[in-house]
N, C-alpha and C positions, 0 to 999 in steps of 0.2 A: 648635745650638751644637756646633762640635767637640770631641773630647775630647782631654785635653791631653796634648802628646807627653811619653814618658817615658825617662828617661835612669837607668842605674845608675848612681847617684851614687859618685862615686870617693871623697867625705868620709864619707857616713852610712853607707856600705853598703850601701843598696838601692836597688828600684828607683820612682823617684816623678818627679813633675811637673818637667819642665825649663823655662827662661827660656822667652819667646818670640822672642828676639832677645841673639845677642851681645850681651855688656855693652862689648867694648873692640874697638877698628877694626883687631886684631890676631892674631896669631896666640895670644896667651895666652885670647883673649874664643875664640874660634874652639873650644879643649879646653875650655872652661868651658862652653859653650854646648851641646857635645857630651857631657862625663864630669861636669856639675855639677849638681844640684838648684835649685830657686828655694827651697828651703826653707834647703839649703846658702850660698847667695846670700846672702838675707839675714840668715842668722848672720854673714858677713863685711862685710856692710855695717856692722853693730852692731858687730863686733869692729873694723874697721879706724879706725873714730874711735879709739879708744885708740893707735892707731902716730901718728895724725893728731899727735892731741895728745902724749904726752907724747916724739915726734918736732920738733915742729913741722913738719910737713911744708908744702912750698910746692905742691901738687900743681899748680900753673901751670908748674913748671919741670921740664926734662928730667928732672934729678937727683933729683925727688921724686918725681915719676912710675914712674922706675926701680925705687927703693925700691918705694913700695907693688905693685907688678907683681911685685915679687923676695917680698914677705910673701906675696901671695895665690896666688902659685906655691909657696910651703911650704906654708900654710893647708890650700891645698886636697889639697896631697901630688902637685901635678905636678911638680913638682922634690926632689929631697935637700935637708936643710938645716934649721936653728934658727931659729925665730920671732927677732924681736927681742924683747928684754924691755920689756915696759911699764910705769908707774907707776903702772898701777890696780891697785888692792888691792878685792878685795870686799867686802862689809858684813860683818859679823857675826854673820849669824843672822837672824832678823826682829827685829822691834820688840818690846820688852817693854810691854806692855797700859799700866803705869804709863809709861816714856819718851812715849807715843802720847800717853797724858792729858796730863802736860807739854807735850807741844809744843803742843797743842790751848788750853793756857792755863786748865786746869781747876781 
């Protein structure tokens, strides 16, 4: 087995495993593929459903395509510039022992 190429990751700050292929058939996949982590990857994967959604994004169209390419061009800190705001809000905390039994139906 090869061992896996490593990239200093331009989000985490060091240096770790990179993709094994561009994610995008472009020049943004191309610095991602180069300056990104797979571990970086897929925090953007997990975070980008959030623009998805509370965006609606159409990612079939130019227009939403752009968009999310213009977020993970900030994300990742290839470009200047402000995320979009999102309408996820975190939990609270963990679960308290008693809400757990509740929902459980105890």
């Amino acid at each position: 087995m090869t061992e896996p190429r490593l990239v200093k990751c331009r989000k985490l700050g060091k240096e770790l495993p990179g993709l094994p292929r561009p994610p995008y058939k472009n020049e943004l996949g191309k610095r991602i593929y180069e300056e990104i982590s797979k571990d970086a990857w897929d925090m953007w994967l997990k975070d980008s459903v959030k623009f998805i959604n509370t965006y609606r994004v159409d990612l079939t169209s130019a227009e939403g395509q752009k968009f999310m390419f213009d977020q993970c061009e900030v994300y990742f800190g290839l470009k200047e510039g402000k995320l979009a705001d999102t309408a996820f809000v975190p939990a609270e905390g963990p679960p308290s022992v008693n809400s757990a039994k509740a929902d459980k139906g105890d």
